[in-house]
N, C-alpha and C positions, 0 to 999 in steps of 0.2 A: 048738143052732141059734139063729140071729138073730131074735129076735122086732121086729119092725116093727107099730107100733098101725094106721100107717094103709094096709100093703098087706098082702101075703101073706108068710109067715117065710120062706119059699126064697127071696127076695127083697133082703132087710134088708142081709145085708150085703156085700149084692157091688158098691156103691159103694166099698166101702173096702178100695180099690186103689190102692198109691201111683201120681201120674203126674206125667210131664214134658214140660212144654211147651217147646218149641225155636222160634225166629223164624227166618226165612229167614237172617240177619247171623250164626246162631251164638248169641244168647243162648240162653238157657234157666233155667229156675225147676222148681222140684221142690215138690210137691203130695202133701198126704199121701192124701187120697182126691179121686175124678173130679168131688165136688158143688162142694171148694174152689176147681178148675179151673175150673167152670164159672162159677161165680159172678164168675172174677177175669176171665173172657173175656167175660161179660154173656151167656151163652146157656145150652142147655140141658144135662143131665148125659146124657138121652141117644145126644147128638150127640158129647160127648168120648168118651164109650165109645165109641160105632162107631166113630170115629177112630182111637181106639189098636188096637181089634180090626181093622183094616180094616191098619192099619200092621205090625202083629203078625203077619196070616195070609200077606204079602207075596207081593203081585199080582202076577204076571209079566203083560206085553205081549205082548200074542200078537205082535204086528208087529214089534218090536225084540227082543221074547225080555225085556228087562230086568226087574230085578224093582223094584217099585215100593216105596218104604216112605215116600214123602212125600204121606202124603194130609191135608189142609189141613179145618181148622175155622176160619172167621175170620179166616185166616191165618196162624192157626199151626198147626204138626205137634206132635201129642200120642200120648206112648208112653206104656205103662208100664215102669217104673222095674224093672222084672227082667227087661227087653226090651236085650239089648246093642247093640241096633242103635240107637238113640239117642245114642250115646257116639260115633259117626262124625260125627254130624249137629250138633255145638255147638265152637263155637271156646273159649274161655274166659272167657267173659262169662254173666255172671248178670243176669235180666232184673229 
């Protein structure tokens, strides 16, 4: 297990989770863990996670029925990187 000094060991390593951040235009950047995301977006690491978990459990609308996978941090949508669903959402630009 992960030993982390300053929280609890079940804890430690479940930042380090690859992620990818996507822009509305198609870019996208690839993050090795959620803190390096966080740090390049200027906010917090557990607002990237709810993001990609929130994109990952894919919302459907009750109204429309559609399923949602764009949910937004800052403005941008952040997956993780063994999420295929990411791979629809980036044109060929690297941010």
């Amino acid at each position: 297990k992960y030993r982390n000094i300053n929280g609890r060991a079940d804890n430690a390593g479940r930042c380090r989770r690859e992620v990818v951040a996507v822009r509305n235009n198609g870019e996208f950047r690839v993050f090795d863990y959620i803190l390096a995301a966080a740090e390049w977006i200027g906010g917090k690491r557990e607002n990237v996670g709810r993001c990609c978990r929130e994109n990952q459990a894919r919302h459907v609308n009750r109204k429309t029925g559609q399923v949602n996978t764009d949910h937004q941090y800052k403005g941008v949508r952040f997956y993780f990187s063994d999420d295929p669903i990411w791979m629809d959402k980036i044109g060929h630009s690297i941010i």
